[in-house]
C-alpha positions in Angstrom: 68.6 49.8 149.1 68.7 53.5 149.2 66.7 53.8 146.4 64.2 51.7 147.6 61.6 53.7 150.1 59.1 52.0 152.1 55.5 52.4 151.3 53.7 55.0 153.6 51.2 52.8 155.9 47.4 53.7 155.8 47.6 56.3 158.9 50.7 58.3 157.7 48.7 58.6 154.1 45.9 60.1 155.9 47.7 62.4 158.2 49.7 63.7 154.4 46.4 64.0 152.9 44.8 66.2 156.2 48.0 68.2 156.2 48.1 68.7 152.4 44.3 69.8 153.1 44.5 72.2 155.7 47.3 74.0 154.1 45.4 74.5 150.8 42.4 75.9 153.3 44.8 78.1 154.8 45.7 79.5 151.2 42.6 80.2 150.2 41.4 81.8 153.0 44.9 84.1 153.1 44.0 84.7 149.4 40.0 85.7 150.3 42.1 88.0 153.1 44.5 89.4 150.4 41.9 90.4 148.1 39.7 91.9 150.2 42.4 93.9 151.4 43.3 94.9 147.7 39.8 96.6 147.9 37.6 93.9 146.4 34.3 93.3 148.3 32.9 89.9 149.1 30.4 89.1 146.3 33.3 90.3 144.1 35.5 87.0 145.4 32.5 84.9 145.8 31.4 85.3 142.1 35.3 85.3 141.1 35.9 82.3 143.2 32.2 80.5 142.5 31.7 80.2 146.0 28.8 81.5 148.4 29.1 85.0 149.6 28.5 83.4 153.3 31.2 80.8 152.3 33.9 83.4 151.9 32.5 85.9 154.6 33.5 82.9 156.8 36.7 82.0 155.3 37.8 85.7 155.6 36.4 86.0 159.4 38.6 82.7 160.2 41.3 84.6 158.5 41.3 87.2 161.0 40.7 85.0 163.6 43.5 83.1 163.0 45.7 86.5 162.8 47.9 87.1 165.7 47.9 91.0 167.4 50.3 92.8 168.7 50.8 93.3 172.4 49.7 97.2 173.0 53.4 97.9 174.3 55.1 96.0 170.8 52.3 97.9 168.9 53.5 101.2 170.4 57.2 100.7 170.1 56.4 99.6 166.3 54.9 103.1 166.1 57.5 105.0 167.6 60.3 103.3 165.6 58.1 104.2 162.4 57.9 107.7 163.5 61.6 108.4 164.3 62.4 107.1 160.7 59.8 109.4 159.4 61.2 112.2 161.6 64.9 111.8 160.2 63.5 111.8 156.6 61.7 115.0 157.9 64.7 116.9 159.7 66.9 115.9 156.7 64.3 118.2 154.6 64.8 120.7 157.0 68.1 120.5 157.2 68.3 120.8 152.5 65.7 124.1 153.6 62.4 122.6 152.7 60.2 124.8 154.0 57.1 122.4 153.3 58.3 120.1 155.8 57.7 122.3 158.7 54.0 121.0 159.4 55.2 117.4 159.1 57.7 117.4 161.7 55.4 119.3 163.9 53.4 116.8 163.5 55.7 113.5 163.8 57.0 115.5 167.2 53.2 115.6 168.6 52.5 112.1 167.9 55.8 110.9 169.9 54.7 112.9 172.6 51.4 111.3 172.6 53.1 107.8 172.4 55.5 108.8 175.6 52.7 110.6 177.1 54.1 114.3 177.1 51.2 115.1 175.4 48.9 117.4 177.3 45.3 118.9 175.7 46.1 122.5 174.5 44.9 125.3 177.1 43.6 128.6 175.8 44.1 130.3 178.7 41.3 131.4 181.7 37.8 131.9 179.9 37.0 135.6 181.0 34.8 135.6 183.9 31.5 135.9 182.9 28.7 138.5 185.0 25.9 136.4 186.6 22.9 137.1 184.5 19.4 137.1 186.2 17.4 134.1 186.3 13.9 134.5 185.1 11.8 131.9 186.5 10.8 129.2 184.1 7.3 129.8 182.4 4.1 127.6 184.5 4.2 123.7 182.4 1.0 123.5 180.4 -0.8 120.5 179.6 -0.4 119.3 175.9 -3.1 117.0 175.4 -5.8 118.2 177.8 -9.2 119.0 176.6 -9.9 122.8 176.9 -12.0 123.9 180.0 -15.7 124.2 179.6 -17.6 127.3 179.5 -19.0 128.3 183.0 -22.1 127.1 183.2 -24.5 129.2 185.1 -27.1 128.2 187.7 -30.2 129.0 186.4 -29.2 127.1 182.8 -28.2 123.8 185.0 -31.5 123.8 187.1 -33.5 124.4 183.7 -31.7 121.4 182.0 -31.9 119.3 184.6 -35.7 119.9 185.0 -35.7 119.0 180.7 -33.9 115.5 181.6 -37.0 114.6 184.5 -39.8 115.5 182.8 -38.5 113.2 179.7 
C-alpha cells in the first residue's frame, strides 16, 4: 500500500501545472536579467531567444520589478563592511611598503568618512578681498526689430504733396 499513491484530483493538477508554469516564467525572465547584465542588449536576446524585443523588454522590466532593494541604512552598512575589507587589504600593502597603495587608502579613508558623515567639502581658505570696481551704467536697450526712423520731412515738401493727392 505504500507503493500505491493516490491519483492527483483535477484542482491539485492544475495548481502543479500553474506552479510548474510560473517558475519556468521566473527562469526566463532571471535569464533575460542575466544576460543583459553580461552586456548583451535586448534585440541581441530577442533574436537569440526568437522572441519580440517588446516581449523581453517586459520580461526584463518585471525582472527588476520583482527585485527586492536594500534599505538605505543595510545599503550603507554593506558599503562600509566592503570598505573596511578593502582598507585592511590596503594597510597590509602599506604595512609590506607598497608605496602604490598610498592613494588607495586615502581614498577608502574618505569614502568612510562620507558614509559616517565626517566628511566636510574642502576649504581653500578666505578668497582675498577683492577692491569694489566701478559700475558703469548699462548701455540704453535698443529696439531689435523696429523699422528705422524716417527722414524729417519738411514743411513745405508735406504742403506740396498733399496739394499733389487733391488735385488727383
Amino acid at each position: 500500500m505504500p507503493d500505491d499513491e493516490k491519483p492527483l484530483s483535477e484542482w491539485a493538477r492544475k495548481r502543479a501545472a500553474g506552479k510548474a508554469r510560473r517558475a519556468r516564467l521566473i527562469e526566463r525572465r532571471e535569464s533575460y536579467f542575466d544576460l543583459l547584465m553580461s552586456g548583451y542588449s535586448v534585440p541581441q536576446i530577442a533574436n537569440a531567444m526568437g522572441m519580440s524585443v517588446a516581449a523581453v523588454r517586459r520580461a526584463i522590466a518585471q525582472a527588476l520589478a520583482d527585485r527586492r532593494l536594500d534599505s538605505p541604512e543595510d545599503y550603507a552598512r554593506l558599503q562600509v563592511a566592503r570598505l573596511n575589507k578593502a582598507l585592511l587589504c590596503a594597510d597590509a600593502l602599506l604595512e609590506e611598503g607598497e608605496v602604490k597603495a598610498i592613494p588607495h587608502f586615502v581614498k577608502i579613508v574618505a569614502e568612510l568618512d562620507r558614509y559616517h558623515g565626517l566628511a566636510r567639502p574642502a576649504r581653500l581658505g578666505k578668497p582675498a578681498r577683492q577692491r569694489p570696481t566701478a559700475r558703469l551704467a548699462p548701455p540704453p536697450l535698443a529696439l531689435t526689430h523696429a523699422p528705422e526712423p524716417p527722414a524729417p520731412v519738411e514743411a513745405a515738401t508735406i504742403a506740396s504733396r498733399a496739394g499733389e493727392v487733391v488735385s488727383v
